[in-house]
N, C-alpha and C positions, 0 to 999 in steps of 0.2 A: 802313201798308203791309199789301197781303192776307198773308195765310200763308203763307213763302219755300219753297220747295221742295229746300233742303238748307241744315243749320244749320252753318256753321263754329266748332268752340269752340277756345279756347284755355286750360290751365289751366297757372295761373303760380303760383310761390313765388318770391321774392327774384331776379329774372331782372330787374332795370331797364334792364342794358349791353343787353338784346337787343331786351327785349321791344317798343319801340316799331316795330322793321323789321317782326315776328310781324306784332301789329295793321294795319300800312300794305301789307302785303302780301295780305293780304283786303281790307281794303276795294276794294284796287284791281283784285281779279278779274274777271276777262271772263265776266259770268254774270247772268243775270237776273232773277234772285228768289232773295234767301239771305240771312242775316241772322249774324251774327256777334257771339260771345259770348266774352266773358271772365270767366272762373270766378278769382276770385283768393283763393288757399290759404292765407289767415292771412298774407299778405307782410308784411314787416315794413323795407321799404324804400318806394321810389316809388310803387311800382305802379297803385295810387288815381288820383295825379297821372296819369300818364302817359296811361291810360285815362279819366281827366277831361278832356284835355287835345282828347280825339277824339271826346267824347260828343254833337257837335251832328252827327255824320253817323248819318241814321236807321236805317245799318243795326247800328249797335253798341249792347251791352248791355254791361251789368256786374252783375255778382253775388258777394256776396263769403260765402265758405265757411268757416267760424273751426276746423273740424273737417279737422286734419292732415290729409294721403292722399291721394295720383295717383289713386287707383279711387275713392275720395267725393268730390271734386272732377267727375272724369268723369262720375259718376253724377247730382252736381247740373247739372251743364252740360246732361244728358240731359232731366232734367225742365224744367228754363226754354225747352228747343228746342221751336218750333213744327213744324219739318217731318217726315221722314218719314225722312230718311238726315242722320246725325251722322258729320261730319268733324273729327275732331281733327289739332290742328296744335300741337308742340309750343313752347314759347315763347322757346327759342332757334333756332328754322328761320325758314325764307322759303319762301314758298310761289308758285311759277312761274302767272302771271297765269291757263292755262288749266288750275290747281291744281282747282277745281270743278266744272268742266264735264267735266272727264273722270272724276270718281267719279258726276257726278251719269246721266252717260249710263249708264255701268257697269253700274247698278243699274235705270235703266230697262228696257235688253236683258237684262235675266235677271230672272227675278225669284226664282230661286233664291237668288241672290247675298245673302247676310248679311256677309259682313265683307271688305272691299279693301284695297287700300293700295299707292304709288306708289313709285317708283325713289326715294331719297334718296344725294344727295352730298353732300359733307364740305367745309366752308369753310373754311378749314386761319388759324390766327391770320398775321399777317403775316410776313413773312419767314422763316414757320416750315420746315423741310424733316422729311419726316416720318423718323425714325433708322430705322437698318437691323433694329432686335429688333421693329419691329412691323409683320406680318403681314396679311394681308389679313385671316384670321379675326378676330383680333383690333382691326381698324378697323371689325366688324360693331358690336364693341360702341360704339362711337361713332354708330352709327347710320346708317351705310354697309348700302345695299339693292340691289342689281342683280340681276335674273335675267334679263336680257336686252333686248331689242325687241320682245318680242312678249307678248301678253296671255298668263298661265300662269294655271291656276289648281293650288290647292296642296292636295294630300293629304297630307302629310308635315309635322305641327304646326310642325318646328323650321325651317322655312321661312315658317313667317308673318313678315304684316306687321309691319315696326317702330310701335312704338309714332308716332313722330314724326312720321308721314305713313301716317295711320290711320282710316277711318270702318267705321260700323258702319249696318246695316236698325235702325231703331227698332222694327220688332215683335219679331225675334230678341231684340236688348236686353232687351224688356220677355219674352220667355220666358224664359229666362234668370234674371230677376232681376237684371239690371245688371250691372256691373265689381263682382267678388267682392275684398272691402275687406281681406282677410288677405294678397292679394297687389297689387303693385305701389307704388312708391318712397314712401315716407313722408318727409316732411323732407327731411332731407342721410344716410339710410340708401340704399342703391341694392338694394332688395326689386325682383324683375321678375317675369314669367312670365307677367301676366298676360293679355295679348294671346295667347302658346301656349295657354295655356288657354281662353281662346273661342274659339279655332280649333279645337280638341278638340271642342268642348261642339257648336259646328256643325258640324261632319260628321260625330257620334253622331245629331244630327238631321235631317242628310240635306240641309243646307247647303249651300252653295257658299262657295270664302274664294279670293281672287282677286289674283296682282298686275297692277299697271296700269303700263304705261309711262311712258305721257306724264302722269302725275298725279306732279306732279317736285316735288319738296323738296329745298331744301340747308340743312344741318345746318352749325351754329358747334359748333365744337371749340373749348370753353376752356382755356384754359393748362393750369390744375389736372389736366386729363384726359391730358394728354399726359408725366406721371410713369411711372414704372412702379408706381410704390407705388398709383397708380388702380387700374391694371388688375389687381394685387393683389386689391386691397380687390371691384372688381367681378367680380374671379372667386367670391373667396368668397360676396358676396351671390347669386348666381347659382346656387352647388349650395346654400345656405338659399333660395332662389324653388324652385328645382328639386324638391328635400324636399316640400317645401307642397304645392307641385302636385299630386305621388304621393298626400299626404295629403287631400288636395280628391277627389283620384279614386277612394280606399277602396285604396290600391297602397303604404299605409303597415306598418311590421313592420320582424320581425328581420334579412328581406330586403334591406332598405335598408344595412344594415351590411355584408353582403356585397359588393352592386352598388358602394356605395362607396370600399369598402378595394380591390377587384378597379379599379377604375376611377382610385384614387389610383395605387397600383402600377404601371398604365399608362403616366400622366403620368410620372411620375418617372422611371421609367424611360425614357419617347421622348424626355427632356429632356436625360439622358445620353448617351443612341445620339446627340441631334445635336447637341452640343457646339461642334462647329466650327462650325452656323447659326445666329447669334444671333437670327432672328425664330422658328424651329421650335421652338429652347432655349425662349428663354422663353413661346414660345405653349404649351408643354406644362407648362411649370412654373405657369402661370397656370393653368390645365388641372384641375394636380394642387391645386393650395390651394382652388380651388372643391370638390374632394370632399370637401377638409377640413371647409369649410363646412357641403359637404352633411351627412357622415358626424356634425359636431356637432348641428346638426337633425333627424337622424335619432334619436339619442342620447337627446336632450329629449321627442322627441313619443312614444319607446318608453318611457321610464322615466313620462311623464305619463298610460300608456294604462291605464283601468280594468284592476283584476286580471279580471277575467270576460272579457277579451280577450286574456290572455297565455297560451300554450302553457303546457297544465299540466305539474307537475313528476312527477318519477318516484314520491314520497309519494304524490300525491295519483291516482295511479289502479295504486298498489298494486302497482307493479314492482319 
């Protein structure tokens, strides 16, 4: 096969319940030159199999990565692509048959355009009904994307694409220097940010980062996720992703103790005031443990910062 003109990757860790729809949902796109990759992250279940299972259709690859990490997974999937625009698709989604053809046009009419990404909806487990303490904000972290019907493009990092229905220009990429390996989910940790942060990185460089409509994904909601003690746990990872970020962009210091305590005390407080909401209650209580998060990362990356970086003391200039 000549050189496809947009590469689909998928990067999977222990995902076997899902990952065969992932795979069968590229192959079967409505597109005409694209080749499809499976980066597999040290699985330590089927995966192999599964992706063996599919390997006499020419457009599939496999590559396997022994080295933990979403962003060094991503990164290998980037080097094995032949083409020109990398679409990742995460490995518990389905991706909507004209899933390709609409990043791959996206980026033809622009060519500004460095980073896209499509509407994702939420596959809900069977019989599930979603309880009343969770929120629309709070179903984002699930993976839930909408801005509309119409092509946006986005100025405001914290409106990028999700990860899960995600490509990227391979030359941005490579200016760049790939998905930055200090952020985004290792193992069964939930580290993110890293998508907001190439969204940063391209429009300091005069980028374009764009959602798409009709480039559609729906996302499986596993059980596990549907606790509250998840959304716990992925608040906190989220103000430690958030930390990092600041610290990636030189916006790290004593600063961050402030922004943080003033940003817990927020939470906490809008958790109170709405007491009688149980979706507002706890979307703000989730809110506040992420500062906690953050505020402990912040903690760490000030007490590890060279003394030649710290605000000197009253001694030492003789006050």
């Amino acid at each position: 096969m000549s050189d496809p003109q947009i590469s689909a990757i998928i990067c999977t860790y222990n995902r076997e319940e899902y990952l065969s729809a992932a795979i069968d949902s590229l192959l079967q796109q409505d597109f005409y030159s694209y080749e499809v990759i499976v980066v597999d992250n040290a699985s330590s279940d089927r995966t192999r199999e599964i992706v063996g299972e599919r390997l006499s259709n020419p457009r599939l690859n496999y590559v396997y990565e022994p080295i933990l990490g979403l962003s060094v997974a991503r990164n290998t999937g980037a080097k094995e692509a032949r083409s020109p625009i990398l679409a990742y698709l995460d490995d518990d989604a389905v991706a909507s048959p004209l899933w390709l053809k609409g990043i791959y046009h996206a980026y033809q009419s622009n060519k500004k355009l460095a980073i896209a990404g499509g509407k994702v909806t939420l596959l809900w487990p069977d019989g599930f009904i979603p309880p009343k303490w969770l929120s629309a904000e709070l179903a984002g972290n699930l993976g839930a994307y909408d801005l509309g019907e119409e092509i946006v493009y986005i100025n405001n990092p914290n409106l990028t694409p999700r990860g899960v229905n995600y490509s990227l220009r391979r030359s941005f990429l490579e200016q760049v220097g790939g998905f930055n390996t200090k952020l985004g989910r290792i193992g069964t940790n939930l580290l993110s940010n890293e998508e907001l942060h190439m969204t940063e990185l391209a429009l300091q460089g005069g980028w374009q980062v764009a959602y798409l409509p009709d480039a559609l994904v729906a996302h499986n909601v596993a059980l596990e996720r549907l606790e509250r003690i998840w959304f716990l746990n992925r608040g906190w990872w989220q103000g430690i992703s958030e930390c990092y970020r600041e610290q990636l962009s030189g916006r790290a210091g004593s600063r961050q103790l402030l922004r943080g305590g003033e940003r817990m005390a927020r939470g906490l407080y809008k958790s109170v005031k709405h007491f009688r909401d149980p979706a507002l209650r706890f979307d703000n209580l989730v809110y506040a443990y992420g500062q906690m998060g953050y505020l402990s990362a912040a903690v760490k990356g000030f007490l590890k910062r060279p003394k030649s970086d710290l605000p000197l003391s009253n001694s030492t200039t003789g006050k």
